[in-house]
C-alpha positions as semicolon CSV with decimal commas, in nm:
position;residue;x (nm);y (nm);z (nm)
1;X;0,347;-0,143;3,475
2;X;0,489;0,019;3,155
3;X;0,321;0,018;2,826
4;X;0,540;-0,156;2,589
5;X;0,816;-0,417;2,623
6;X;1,046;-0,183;2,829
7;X;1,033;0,083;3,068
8;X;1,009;0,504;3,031
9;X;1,148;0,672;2,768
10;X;1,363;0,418;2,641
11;X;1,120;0,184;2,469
12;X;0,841;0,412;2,377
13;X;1,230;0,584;2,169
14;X;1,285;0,254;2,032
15;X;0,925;0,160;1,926
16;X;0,920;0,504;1,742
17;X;1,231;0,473;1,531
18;X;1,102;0,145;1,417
19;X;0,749;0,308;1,327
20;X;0,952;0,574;1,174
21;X;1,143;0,326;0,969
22;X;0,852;0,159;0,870
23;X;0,687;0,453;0,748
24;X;0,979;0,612;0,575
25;X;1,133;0,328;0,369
26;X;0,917;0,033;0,439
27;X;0,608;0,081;0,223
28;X;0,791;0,208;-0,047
29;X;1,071;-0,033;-0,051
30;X;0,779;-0,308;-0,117
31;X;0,616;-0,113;-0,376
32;X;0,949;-0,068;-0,572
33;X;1,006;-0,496;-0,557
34;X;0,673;-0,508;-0,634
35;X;0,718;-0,304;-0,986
36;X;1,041;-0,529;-1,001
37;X;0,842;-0,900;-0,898
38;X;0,551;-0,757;-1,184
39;X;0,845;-0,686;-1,444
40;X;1,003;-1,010;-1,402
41;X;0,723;-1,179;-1,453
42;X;0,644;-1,023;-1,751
43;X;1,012;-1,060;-1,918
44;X;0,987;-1,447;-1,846
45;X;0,608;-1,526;-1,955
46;X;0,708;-1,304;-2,298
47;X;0,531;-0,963;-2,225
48;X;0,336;-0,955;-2,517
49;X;0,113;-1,244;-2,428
50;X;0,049;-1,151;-2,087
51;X;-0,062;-0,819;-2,224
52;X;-0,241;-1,008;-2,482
53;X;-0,378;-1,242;-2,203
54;X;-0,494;-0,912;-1,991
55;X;-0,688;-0,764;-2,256
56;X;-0,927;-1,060;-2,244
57;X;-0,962;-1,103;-1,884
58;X;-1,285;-1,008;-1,741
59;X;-1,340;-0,741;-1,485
60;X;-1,634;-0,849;-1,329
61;X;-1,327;-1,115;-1,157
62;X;-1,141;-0,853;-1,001
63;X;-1,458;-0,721;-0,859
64;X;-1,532;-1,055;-0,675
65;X;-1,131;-1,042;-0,535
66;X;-1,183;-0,750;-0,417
67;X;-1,527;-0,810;-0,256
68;X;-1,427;-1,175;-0,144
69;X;-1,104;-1,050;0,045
70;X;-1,329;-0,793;0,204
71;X;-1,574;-1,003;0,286
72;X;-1,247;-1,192;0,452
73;X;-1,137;-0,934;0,646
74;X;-1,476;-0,911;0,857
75;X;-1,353;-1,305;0,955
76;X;-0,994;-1,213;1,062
77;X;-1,175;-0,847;1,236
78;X;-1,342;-1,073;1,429
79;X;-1,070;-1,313;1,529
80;X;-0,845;-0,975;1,635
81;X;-1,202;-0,866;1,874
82;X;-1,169;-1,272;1,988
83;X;-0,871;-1,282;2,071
84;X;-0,880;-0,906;2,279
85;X;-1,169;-1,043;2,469
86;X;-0,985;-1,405;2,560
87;X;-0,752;-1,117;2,727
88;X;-0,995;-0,885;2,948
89;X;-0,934;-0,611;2,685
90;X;-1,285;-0,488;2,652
91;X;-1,284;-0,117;2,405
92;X;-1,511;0,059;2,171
93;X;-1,613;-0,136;1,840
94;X;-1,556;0,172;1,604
95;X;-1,180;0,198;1,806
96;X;-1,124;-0,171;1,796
97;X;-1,209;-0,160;1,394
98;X;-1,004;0,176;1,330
99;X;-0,672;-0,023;1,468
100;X;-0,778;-0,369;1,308
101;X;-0,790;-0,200;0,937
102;X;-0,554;0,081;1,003
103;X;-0,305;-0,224;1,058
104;X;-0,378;-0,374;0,746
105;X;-0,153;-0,078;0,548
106;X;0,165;-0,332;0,752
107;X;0,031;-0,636;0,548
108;X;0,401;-0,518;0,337
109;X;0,618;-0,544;0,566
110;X;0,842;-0,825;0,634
111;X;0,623;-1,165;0,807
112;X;0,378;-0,876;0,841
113;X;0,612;-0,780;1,147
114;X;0,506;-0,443;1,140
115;X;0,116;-0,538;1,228
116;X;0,246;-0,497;1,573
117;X;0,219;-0,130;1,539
118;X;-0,146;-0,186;1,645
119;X;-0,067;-0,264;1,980
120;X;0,074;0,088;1,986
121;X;-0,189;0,263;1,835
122;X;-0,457;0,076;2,050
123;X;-0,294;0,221;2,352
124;X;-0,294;0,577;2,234
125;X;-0,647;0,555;2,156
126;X;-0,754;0,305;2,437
127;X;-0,496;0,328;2,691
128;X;-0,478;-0,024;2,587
129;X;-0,081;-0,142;2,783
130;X;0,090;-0,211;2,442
131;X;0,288;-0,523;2,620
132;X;-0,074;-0,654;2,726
133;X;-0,190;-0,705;2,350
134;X;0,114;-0,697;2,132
135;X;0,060;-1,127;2,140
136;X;-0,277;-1,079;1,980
137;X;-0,074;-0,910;1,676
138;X;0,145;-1,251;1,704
139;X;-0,120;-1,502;1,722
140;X;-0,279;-1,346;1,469
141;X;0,011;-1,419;1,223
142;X;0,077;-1,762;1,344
143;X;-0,286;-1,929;1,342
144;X;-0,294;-1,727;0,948
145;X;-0,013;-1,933;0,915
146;X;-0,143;-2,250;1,084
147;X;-0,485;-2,175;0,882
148;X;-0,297;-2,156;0,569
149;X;-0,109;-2,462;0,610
150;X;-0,439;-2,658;0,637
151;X;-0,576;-2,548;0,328
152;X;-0,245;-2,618;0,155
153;X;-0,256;-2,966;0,306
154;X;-0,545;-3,043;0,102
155;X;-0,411;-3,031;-0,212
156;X;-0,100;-3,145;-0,115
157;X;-0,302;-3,482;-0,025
158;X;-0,514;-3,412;-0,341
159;X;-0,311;-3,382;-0,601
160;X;0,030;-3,571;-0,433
161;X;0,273;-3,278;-0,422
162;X;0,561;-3,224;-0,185
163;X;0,480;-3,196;0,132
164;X;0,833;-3,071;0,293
165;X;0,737;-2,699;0,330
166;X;0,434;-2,776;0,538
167;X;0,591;-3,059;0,735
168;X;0,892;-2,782;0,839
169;X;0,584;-2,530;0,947
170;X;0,418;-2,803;1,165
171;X;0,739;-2,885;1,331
172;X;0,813;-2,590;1,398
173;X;0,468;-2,489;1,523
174;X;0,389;-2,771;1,770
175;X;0,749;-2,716;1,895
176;X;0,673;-2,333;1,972
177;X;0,336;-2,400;2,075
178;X;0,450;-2,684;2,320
179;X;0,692;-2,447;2,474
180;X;0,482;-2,172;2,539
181;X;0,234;-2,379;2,746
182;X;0,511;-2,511;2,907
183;X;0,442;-2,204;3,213
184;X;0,632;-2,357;3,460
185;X;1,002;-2,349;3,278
186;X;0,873;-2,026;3,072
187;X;0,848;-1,853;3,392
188;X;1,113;-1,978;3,548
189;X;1,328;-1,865;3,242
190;X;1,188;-1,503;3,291
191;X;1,246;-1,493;3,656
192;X;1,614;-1,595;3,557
193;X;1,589;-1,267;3,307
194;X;1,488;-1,055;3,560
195;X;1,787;-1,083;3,753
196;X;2,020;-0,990;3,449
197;X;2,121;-0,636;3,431
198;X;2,011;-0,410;3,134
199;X;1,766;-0,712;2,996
200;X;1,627;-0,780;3,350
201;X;1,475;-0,394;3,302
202;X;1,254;-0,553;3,014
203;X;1,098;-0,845;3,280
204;X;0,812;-0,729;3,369
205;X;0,671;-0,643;3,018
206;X;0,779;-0,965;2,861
207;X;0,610;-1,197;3,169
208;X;0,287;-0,939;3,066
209;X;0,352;-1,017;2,740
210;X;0,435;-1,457;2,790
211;X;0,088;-1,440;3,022
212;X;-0,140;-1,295;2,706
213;X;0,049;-1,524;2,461
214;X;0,000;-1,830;2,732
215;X;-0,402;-1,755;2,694
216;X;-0,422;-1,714;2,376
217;X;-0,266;-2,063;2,247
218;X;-0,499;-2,243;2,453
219;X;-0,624;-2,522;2,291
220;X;-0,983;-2,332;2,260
221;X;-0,876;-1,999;2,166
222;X;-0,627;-2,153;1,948
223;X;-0,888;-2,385;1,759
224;X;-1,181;-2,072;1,721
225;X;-0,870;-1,845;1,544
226;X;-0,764;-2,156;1,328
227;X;-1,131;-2,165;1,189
228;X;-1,183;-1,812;1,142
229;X;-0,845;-1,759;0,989
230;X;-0,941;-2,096;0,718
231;X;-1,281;-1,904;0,653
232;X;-1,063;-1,600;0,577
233;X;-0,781;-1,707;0,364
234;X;-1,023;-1,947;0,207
235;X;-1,241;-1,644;0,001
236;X;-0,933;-1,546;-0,123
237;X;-0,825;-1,926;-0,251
238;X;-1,233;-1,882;-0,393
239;X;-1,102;-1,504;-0,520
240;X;-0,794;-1,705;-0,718
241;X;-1,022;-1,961;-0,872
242;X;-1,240;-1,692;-1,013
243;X;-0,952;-1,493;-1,060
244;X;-0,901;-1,791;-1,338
245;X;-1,232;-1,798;-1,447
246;X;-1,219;-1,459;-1,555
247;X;-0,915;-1,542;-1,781
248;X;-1,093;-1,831;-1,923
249;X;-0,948;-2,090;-1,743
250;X;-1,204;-2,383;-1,604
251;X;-1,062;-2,564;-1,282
252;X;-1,165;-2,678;-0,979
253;X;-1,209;-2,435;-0,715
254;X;-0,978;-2,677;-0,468
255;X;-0,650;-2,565;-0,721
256;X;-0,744;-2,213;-0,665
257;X;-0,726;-2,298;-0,257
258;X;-0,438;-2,500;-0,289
259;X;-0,229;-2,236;-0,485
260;X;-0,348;-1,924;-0,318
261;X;-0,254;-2,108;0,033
262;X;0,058;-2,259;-0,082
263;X;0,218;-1,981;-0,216
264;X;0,092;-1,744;0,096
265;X;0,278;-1,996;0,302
266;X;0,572;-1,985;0,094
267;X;0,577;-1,630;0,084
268;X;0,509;-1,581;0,471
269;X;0,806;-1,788;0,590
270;X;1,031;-1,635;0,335
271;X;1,028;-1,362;0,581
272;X;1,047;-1,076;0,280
273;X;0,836;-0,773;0,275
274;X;0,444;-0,877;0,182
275;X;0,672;-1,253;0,059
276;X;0,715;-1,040;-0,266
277;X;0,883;-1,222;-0,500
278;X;0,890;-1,597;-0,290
279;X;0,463;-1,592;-0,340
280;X;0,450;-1,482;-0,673
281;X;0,715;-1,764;-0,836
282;X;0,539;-2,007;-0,584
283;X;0,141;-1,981;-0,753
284;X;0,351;-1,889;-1,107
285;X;0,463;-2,198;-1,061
286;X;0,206;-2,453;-0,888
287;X;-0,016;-2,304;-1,156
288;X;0,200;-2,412;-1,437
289;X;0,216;-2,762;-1,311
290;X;-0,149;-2,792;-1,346
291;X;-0,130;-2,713;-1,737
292;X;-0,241;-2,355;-1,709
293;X;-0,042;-2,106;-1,989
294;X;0,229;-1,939;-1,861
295;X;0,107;-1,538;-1,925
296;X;-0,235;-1,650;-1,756
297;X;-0,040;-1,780;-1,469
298;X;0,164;-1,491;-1,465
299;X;-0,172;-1,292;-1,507
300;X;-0,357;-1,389;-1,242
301;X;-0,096;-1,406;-0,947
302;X;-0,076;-1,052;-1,063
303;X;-0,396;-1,020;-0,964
304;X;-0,454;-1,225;-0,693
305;X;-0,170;-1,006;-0,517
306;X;-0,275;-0,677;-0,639
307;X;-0,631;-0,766;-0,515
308;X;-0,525;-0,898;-0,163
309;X;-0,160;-0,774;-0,082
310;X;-0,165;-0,432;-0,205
311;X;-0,575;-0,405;-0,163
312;X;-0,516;-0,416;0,204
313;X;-0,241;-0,178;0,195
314;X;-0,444;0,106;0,040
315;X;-0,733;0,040;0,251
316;X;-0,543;0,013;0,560
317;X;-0,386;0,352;0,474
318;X;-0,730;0,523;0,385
319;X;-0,919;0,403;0,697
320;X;-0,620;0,524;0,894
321;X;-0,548;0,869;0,735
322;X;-0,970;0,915;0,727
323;X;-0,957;0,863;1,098
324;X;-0,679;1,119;1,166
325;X;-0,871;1,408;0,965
326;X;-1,185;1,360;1,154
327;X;-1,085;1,265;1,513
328;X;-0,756;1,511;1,519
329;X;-0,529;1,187;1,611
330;X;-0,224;1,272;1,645
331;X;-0,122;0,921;1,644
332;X;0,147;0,840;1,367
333;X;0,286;0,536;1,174
């Protein structure tokens, strides 16, 4: 059996340019709409009072952001070691925490698509066949999704907003989800593949790849993710709400999870690289409609993003370049 999607050289050529690309362009093509997303704000919310706004915000908040999304990131660590253990994938905990966090530095790429780089670099430093846990990286980013969706859902219910962007996500969700336990026509539909020419080359990795996914949606495996991933994505509604506290601003803690999740949600299905620019206007503006002053709005989704986007990028990076100077990987992004 190969280890990725296709077989020989041919994949393991295609996987790379797309690494390559990553690396090259993708990091820094985020980092450059980030600048732009920041800017914007500022020009809209009148510059001067969101500097004004910044110079009395208290540190000691960005602290807890940055400890609370930590904190959040042991959660989702061990929903990735879950999930690999659902699948018979048994490695090393200092390998199987290199790959988690070196993945993190994809958290700004488009739907976080590039996260499935980790499949990749769990088989260079496991042996790990990329096709056999390439569906972890996917169920991964649809119970975040899922998880996030929940926590929206309560304020949505709370404070009677619109429900039409999580109503779309469950749709499409219990559709997908219902269709990938549906074995019998999903493997009917790749025996059917198998017998096409160029495609049918690709068979054997993608029935690998349907079998792990089949597992891990399970209504067990599927509820023990969901739970970890609310824990997770729940500091970092808490990180918001003090986020607001250390501009001042007194509000309940569930506007913090309700604005953190909704605009995370809004930003993940936008499909842009890290959501920039969809999850910023999204808690701008949710926070707006709960009376809060523009620059502070504008002030803290800076932030909240800087402290959970762009936080996970650097440390992702740092864990993964430390790793390379002392173990002489020659793994690459």
């Amino acid at each position: 059996m190969s280890d990725s999607l296709g077989t020989g050289s041919e994949a393991d050529e295609s996987t790379g340019r797309i690494r390559q690309l990553v690396s090259d362009h993708g990091v820094w093509v985020t980092a450059v709409l980030t600048v732009v997303v920041f800017a914007a704000l500022f020009v809209l919310a009148d510059a001067e009072k969101v500097i004004a706004a910044f110079s009395e915000f208290e540190l000691w908040a960005f602290g807890a952001v940055v400890l609370l999304t930590t904190v959040g990131y042991g959660f989702r660590f061990a929903k990735w070691e879950f999930y690999l253990r659902e699948l018979d994938v048994h490695v090393p905990l200092k390998t199987s925490l290199t790959v988690f966090f070196s993945g993190l530095m994809m958290v700004v790429t488009p739907g976080k698509a590039g996260e499935v780089w980790k499949a990749w670099l769990l088989r260079d430093e496991a042996g790990v066949p990329a096709s056999r846990t390439t569906s972890v990286v996917g169920a991964e980013r649809i119970t975040d999704l899922l998880s996030l969706s929940l926590l929206a859902a309560l304020g949505v219910v709370a404070y009677g907003r619109s429900p039409a962007v999580l109503v779309a996500v469950a749709v499409v969700f219990a559709l997908g989800i219902g269709l990938l336990q549906w074995r019998t026509g999903c493997l009917r539909l790749l025996s059917w593949i198998g017998s096409l020419p160029v495609i049918g080359d690709y068979a054997e990795g993608l029935e690998t790849l349907y079998e792990s996914t089949y597992r891990l949606f399970r209504l067990r495996p599927l509820s023990v993710a969901t739970l970890l991933g609310i824990v997770a994505w729940g500091l970092e509604g808490v990180a918001l709400w003090l986020t607001l506290r250390g501009f001042g601003i007194e509000t309940s803690l569930l506007v913090g999870l309700f604005v953190f999740a909704l605009g995370s949600v809004v930003g993940a299905v936008s499909m842009l690289p890290g959501g920039l620019g969809a999850a910023e206007a999204s808690m701008t503006g949710v926070l707006l409609t709960f009376g809060i002053a523009e620059p502070i709005a504008v002030g803290a989704t800076m932030v909240i993003r800087v402290g959970t986007l762009w936080y996970a990028a650097i440390l992702g990076f740092v864990v993964f370049s430390a790793h390379k100077l002392f173990t002489g990987s020659s793994a690459e992004v």
